[in-house]
N, C-alpha and C positions, 0 to 999 in steps of 0.2 A: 786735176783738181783746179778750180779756179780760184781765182785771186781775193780775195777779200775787197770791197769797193773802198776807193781811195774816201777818208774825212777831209774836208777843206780847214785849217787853223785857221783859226781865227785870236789875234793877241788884246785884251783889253785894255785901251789904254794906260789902264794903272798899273799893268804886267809889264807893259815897256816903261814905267817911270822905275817901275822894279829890278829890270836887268839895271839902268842905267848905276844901282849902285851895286853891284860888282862888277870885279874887274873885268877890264876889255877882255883880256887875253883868256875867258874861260866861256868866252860869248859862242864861238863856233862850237865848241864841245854841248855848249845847252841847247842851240839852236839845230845840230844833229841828231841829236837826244833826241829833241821832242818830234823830229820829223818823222824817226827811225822808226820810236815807239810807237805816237802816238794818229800817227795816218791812216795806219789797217783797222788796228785791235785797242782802242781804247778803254773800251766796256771788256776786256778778260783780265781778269785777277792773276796777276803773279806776284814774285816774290820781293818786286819794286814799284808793283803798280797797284794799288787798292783804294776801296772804296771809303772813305772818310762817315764816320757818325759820332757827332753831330754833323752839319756840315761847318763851312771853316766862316770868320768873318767876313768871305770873299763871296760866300755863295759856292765852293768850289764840294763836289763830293767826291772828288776822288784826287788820290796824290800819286808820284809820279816819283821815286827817290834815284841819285844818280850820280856818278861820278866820285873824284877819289874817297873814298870810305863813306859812299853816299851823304857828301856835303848837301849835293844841291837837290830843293827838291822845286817842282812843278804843282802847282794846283790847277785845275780843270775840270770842268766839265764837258758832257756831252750830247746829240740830240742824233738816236740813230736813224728817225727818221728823214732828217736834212742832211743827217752825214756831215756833221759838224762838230768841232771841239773847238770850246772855247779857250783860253789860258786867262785862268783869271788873277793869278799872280804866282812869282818866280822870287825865291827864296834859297837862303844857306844857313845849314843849321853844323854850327860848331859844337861839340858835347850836347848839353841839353837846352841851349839855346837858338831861336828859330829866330833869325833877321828877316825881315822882307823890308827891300824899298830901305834900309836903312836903320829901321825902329824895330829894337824888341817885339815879338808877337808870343801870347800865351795860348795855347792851343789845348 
């Protein structure tokens, strides 16, 4: 069976102003995350990966949840015809509260 074709990431720059406020030390663990996930199969719905409606403030329509007790989540999109995903911002959601970038976000 063959491989699923590799997507090329692509980060928006407001997704890296985004990682910059968390901490370093959980940068490798999101930056594996999303290469793991999100490279093959981005467009397949599982139990951490779905499609967002509405879409988010970002543009983003689909979310990406991960890590210890799914803190952190990924927004993104994607274009299967370029074979592309975007990252259009990176976030940590503590209880019912969703940081990105630093600020409160209401979703």
């Amino acid at each position: 069976m063959a491989k699923a074709p590799k997507f090329t990431l692509s980060f928006a720059p407001e997704a890296v102003g985004h990682l910059k406020a968390i901490e370093r030390k959980h940068h490798g663990l999101i930056r594996d995350t999303i290469e793991r996930q999100l490279c093959r199969t981005p467009h397949v719905e599982t139990r951490n990966r779905k499609p967002l409606e509405p879409p988010t403030p970002w543009g983003a329509v689909w979310e990406l949840r991960f890590g210890p007790a799914n803190r952190f989540r990924v927004f993104y999109e994607f274009d299967a015809a370029s074979h592309t995903v975007g990252i259009l911002a990176v976030g940590v959601k503590e209880g019912s509260r969703l940081c990105v970038g630093g600020e409160e976000i209401d979703l």
